[in-house]
PDB file as gemmi writes it, atoms N, CA and C in Angstrom:
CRYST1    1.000    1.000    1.000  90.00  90.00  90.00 P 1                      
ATOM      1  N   UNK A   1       0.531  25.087 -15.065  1.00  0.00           N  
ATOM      2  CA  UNK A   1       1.982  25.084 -14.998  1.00  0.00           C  
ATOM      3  C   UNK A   1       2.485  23.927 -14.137  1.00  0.00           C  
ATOM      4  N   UNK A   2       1.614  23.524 -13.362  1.00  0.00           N  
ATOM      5  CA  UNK A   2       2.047  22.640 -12.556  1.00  0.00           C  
ATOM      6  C   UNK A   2       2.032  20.862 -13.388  1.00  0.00           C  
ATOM      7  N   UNK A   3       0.771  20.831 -14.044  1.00  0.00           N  
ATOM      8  CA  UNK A   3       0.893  19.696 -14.548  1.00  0.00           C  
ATOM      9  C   UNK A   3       1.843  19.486 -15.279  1.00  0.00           C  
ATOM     10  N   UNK A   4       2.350  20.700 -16.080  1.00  0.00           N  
ATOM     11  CA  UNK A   4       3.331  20.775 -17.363  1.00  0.00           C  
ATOM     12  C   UNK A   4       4.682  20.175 -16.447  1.00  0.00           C  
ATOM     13  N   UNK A   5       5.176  20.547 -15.325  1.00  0.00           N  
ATOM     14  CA  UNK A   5       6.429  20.018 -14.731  1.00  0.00           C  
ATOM     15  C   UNK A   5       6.207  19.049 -14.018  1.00  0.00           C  
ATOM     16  N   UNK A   6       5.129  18.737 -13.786  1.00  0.00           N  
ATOM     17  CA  UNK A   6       4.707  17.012 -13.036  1.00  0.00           C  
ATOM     18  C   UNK A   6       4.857  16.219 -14.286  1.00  0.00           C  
ATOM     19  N   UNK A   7       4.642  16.166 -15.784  1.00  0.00           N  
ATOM     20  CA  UNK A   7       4.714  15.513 -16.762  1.00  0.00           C  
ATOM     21  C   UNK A   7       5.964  15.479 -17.120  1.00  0.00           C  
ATOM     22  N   UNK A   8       6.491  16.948 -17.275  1.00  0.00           N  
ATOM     23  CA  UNK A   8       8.110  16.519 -17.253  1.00  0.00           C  
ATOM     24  C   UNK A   8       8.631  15.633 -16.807  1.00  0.00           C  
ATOM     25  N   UNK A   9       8.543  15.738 -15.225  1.00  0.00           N  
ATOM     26  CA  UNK A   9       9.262  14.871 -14.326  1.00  0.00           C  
ATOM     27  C   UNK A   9       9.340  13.235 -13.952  1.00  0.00           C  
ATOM     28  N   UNK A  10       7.701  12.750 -14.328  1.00  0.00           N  
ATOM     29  CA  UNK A  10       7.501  11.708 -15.046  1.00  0.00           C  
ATOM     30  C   UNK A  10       8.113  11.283 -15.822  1.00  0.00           C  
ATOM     31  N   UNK A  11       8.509  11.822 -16.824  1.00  0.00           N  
ATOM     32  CA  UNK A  11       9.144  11.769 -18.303  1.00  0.00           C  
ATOM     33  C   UNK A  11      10.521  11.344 -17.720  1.00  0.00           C  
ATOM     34  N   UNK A  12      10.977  11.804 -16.769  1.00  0.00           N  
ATOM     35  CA  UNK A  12      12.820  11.888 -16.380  1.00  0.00           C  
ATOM     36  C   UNK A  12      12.671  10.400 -15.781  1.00  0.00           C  
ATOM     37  N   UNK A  13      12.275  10.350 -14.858  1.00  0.00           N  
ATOM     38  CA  UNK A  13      11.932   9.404 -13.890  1.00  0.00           C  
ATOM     39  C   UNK A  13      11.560   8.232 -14.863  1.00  0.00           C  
ATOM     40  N   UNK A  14      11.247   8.236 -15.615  1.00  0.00           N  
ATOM     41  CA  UNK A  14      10.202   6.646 -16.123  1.00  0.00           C  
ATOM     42  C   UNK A  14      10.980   6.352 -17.392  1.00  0.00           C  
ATOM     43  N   UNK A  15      10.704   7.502 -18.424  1.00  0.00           N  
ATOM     44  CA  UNK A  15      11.369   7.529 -19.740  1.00  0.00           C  
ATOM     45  C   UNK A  15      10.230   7.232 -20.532  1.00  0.00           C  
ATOM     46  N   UNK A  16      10.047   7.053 -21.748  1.00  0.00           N  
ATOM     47  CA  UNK A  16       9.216   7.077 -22.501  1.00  0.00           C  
ATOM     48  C   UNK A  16       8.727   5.494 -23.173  1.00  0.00           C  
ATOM     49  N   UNK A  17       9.653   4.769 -22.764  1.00  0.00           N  
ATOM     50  CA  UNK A  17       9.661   3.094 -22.973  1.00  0.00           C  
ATOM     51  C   UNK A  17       8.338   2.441 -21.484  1.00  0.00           C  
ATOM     52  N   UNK A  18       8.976   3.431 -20.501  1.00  0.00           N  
ATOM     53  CA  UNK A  18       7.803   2.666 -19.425  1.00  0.00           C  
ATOM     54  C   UNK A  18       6.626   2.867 -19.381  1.00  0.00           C  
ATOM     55  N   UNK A  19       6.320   3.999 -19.827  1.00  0.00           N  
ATOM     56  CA  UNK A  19       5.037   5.362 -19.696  1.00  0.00           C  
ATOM     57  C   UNK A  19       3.885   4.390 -20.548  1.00  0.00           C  
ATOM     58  N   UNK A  20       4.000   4.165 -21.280  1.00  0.00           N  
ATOM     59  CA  UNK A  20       2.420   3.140 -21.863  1.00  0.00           C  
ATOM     60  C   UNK A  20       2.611   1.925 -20.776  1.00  0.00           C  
ATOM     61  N   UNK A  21       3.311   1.314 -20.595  1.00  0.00           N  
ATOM     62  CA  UNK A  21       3.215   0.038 -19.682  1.00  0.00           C  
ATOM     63  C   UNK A  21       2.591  -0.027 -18.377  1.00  0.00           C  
ATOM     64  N   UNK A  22       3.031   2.038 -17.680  1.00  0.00           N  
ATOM     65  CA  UNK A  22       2.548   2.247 -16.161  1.00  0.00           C  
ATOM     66  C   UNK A  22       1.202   2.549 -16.936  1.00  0.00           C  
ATOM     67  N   UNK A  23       0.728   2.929 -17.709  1.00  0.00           N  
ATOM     68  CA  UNK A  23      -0.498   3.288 -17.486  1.00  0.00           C  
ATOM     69  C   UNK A  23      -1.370   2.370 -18.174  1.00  0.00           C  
ATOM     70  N   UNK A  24      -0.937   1.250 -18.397  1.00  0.00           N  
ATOM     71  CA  UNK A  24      -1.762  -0.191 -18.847  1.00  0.00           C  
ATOM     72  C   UNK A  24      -1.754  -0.858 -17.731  1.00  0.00           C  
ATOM     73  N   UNK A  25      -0.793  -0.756 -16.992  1.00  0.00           N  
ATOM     74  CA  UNK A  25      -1.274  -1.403 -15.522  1.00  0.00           C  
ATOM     75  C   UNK A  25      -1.988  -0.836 -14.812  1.00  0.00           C  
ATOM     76  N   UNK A  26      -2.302   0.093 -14.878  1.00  0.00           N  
ATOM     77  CA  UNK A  26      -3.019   1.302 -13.693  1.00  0.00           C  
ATOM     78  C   UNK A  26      -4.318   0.968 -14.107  1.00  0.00           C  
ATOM     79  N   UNK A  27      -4.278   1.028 -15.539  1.00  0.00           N  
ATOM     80  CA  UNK A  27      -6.054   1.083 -16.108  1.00  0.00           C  
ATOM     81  C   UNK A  27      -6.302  -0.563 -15.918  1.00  0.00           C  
ATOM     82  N   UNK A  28      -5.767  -1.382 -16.021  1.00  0.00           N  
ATOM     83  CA  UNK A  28      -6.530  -2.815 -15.517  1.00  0.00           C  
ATOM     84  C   UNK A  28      -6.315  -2.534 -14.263  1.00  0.00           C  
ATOM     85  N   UNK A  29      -5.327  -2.316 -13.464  1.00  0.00           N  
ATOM     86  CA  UNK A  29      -6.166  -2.158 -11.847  1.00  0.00           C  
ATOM     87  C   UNK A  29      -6.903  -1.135 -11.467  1.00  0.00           C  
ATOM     88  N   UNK A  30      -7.548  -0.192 -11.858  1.00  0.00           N  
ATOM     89  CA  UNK A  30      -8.575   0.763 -12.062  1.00  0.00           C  
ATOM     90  C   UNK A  30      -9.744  -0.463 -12.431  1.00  0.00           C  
ATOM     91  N   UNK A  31      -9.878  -0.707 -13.331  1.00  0.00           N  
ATOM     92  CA  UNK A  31     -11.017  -1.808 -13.931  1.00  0.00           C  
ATOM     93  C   UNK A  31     -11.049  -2.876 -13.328  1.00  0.00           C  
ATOM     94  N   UNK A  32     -10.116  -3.523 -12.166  1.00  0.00           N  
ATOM     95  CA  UNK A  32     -10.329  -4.900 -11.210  1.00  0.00           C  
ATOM     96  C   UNK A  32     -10.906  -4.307 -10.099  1.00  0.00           C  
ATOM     97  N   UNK A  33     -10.539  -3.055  -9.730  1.00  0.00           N  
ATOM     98  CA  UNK A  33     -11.297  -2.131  -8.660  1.00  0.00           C  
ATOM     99  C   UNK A  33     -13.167  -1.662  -8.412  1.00  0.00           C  
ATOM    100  N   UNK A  34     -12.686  -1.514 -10.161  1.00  0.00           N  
ATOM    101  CA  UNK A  34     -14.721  -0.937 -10.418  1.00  0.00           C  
ATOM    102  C   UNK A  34     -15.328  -2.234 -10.456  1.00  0.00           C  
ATOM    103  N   UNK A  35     -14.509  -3.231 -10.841  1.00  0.00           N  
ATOM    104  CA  UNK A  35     -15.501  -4.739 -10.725  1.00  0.00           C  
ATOM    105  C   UNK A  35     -15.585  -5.179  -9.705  1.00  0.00           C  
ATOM    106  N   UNK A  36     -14.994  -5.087  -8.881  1.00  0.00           N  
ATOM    107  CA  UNK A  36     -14.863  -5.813  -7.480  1.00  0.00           C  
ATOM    108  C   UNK A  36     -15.811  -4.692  -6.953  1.00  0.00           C  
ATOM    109  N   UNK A  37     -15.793  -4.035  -6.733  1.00  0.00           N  
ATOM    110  CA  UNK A  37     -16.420  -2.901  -5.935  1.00  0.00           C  
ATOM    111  C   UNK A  37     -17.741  -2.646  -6.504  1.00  0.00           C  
ATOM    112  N   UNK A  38     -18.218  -3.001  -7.706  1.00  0.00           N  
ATOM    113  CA  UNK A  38     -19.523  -3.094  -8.119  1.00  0.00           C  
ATOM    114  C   UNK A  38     -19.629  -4.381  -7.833  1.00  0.00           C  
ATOM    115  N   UNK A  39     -19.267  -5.410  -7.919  1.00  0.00           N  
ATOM    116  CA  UNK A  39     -19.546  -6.383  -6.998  1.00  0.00           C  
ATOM    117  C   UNK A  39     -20.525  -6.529  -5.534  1.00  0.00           C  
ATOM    118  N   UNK A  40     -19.561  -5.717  -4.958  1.00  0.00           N  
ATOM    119  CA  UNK A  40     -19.616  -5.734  -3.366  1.00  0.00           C  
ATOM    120  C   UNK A  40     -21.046  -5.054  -3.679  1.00  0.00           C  
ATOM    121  N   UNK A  41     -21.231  -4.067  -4.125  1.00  0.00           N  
ATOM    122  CA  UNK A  41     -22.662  -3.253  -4.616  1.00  0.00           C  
ATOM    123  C   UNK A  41     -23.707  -3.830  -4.809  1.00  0.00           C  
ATOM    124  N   UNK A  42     -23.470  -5.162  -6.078  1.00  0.00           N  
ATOM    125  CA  UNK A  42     -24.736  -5.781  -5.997  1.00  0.00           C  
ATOM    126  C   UNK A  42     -25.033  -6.547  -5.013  1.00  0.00           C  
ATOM    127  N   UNK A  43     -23.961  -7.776  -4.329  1.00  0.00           N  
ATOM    128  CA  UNK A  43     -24.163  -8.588  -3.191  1.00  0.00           C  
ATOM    129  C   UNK A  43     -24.842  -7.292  -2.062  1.00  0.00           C  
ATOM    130  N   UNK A  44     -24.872  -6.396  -1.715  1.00  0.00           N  
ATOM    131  CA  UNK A  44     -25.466  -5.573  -0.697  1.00  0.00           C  
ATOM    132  C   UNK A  44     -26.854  -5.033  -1.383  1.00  0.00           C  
ATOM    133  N   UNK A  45     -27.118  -4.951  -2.889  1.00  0.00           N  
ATOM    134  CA  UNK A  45     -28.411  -4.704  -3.026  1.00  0.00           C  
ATOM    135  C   UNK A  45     -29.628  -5.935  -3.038  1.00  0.00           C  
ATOM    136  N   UNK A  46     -28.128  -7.153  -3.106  1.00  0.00           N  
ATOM    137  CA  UNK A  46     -29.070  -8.558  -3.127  1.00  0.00           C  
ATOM    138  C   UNK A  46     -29.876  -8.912  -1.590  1.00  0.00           C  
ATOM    139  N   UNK A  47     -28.640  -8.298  -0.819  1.00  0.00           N  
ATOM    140  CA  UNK A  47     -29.375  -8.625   0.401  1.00  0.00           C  
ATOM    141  C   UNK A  47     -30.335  -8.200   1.084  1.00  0.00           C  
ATOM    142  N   UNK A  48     -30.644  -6.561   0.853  1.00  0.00           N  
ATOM    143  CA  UNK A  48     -31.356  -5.750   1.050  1.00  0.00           C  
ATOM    144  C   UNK A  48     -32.828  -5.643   0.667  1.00  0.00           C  
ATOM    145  N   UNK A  49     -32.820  -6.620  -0.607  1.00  0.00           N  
ATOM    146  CA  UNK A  49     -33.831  -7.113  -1.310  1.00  0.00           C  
ATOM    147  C   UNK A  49     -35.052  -7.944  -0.559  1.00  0.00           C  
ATOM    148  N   UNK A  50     -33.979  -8.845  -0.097  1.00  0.00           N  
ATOM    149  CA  UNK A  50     -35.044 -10.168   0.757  1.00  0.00           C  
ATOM    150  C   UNK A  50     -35.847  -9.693   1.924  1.00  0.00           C  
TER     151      UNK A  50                                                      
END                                                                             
């Protein structure tokens, strides 16, 4: 019940024109996050190596 009026309210707030756009930005900065941060992952398994 709760998600159902958090989606609503989204809906009021944004409208239905913004709602694909916020969540095309979210998912490429979601995906600049897992790259960078798997990044940092390998440079620390590189070093650990030697």
């Amino acid at each position: 019940m709760k998600y159902v009026l958090l989606a609503v309210l989204i809906l009021l707030l944004f409208g239905t024109k913004k709602l694909p756009e916020l969540g095309r930005s979210f998912g490429e900065s979601l995906r600049e996050f897992k790259d960078a941060t798997k990044g940092l992952a390998d440079e620390d398994e590189t070093k650990t190596d030697r």
